[in-house]
N, C-alpha and C positions, 0 to 999 in steps of 0.2 A: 287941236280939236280931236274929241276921239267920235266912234261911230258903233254902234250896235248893232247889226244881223242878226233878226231872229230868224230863224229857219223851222219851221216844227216837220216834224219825219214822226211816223208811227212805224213802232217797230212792235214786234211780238216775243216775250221773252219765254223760255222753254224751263215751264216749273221745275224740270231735271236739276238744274243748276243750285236749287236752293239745298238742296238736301233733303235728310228724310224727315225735318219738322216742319218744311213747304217755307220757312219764313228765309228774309234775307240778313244774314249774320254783321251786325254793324260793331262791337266791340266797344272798351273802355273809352276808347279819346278818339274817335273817328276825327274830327279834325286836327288835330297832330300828328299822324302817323301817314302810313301807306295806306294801299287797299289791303283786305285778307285776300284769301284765296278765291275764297264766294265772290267776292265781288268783281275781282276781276276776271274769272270766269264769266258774271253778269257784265261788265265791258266789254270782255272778247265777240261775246256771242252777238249785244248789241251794235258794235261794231262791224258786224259784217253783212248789219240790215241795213245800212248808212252808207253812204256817201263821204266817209271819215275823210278829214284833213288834219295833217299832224298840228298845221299852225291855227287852231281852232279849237276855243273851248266849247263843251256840251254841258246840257244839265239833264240827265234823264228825270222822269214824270212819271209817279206811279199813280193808280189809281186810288179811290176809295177801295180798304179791303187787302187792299195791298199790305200782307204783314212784314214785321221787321222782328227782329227779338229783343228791339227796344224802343219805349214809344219815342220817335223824335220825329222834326218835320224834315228835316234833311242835314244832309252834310256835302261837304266836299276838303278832301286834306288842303295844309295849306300849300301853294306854287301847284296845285296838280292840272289835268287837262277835264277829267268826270269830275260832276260830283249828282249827287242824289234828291232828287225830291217827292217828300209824300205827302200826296193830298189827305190822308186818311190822318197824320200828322200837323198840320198846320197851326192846332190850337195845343200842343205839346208843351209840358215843359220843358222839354230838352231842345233848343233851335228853332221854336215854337214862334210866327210872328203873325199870326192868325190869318193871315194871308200867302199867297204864294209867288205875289210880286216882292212881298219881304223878305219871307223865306230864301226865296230866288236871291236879292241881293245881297244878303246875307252870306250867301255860300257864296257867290261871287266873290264879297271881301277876301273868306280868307281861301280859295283857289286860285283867285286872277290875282288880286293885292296881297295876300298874305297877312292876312289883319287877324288879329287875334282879340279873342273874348277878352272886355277890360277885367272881370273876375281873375283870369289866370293870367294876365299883364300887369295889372296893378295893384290885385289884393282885392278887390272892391267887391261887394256883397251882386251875387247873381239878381236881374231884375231892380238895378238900383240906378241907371241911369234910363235915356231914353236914345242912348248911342246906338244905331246900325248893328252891331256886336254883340251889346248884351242881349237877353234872351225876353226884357221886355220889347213891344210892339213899337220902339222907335227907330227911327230913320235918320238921326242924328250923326254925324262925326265927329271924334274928337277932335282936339289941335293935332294930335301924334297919327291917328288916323287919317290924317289930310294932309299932313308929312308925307307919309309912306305911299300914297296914293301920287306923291309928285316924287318920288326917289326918282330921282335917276340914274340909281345903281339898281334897281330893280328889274328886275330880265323876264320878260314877255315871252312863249312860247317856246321857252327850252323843256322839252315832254323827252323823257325817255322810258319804255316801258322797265319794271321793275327788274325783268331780267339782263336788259342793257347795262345797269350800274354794276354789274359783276364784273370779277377781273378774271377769274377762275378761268382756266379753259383756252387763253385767247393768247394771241400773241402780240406782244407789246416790246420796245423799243428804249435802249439803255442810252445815256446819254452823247454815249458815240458813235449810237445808228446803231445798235449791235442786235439782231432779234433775240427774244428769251419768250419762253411759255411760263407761264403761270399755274 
């Protein structure tokens, strides 16, 4: 049995962070990658209006008006702990599911499951099923998507910030206990 907590927190974001075009910098394949800089600069900042727990995912809520520098309704990369949603976005082609309950679950696939759009999984023409994933308004799973939703090699709240995966700097341990820096 799984369980949902919603929590909603109003935070106030400091337009400083966007830069000098005021919009938030979303990139080529926001869901495959990391965050940029911009954004998790907008994480840091929102994180310290919150109540953060490391084993907890969020979806920040922007409003109408709210700009990006590319129309989409949200993102979140895939296995991450953020990810992003824009009201002013909802009816987008880009992650567009006219809604923000779909939207919403949508990013949830691929930040909590890691589910990926069937267009760049399987070839399949964007807006051609009515699966969860693709960028039409369904709610649909695959078979392979209801897989991956029961893996149980799939790891729930391993978050480490972008600068944690570095090795650079730190001191790390040879196979016979021996320390070395990097």
């Amino acid at each position: 049995v799984t369980t949902i907590n919603i929590d909603r927190k109003t935070a106030t974001l400091d337009a400083s962070l966007l830069g000098i075009d005021g919009k938030l910098e979303i990139g080529d394949s926001p869901w495959l990658t990391a965050y940029n800089d911009e954004q998790k600069a907008v994480i840091g900042h929102l994180k310290s209006q919150i109540d953060y727990k490391t084993d907890k995912y969020y979806l920040f809520v922007f409003k109408d008006g709210f700009e990006t520098t590319k129309s989409i309704a949200g993102f979140m990369p895939l296995q991450r702990q953020f990810g992003f949603l824009f009201n002013g976005g909802l009816n987008s082609s880009e992650e567009g599911k006219g809604s923000l309950s779909g939207v919403a679950a949508h990013e949830i696939g691929h930040g909590v499951f890691a589910l990926r759009h069937p267009f760049d999984q399987y070839g399949s023409k964007k807006e051609s099923t009515y699966w969860l994933m693709d960028y039409k308004n369904g709610s649909l799973l695959s078979h392979m998507d209801w897989a991956q939703l029961h893996n149980p090699d799939l790891k729930f709240y391993v978050f480490q910030d972008e600068e944690e995966g570095e090795i650079a700097g730190k001191i790390w341990f040879t196979p016979e206990w021996e320390p070395m820096k990097v």
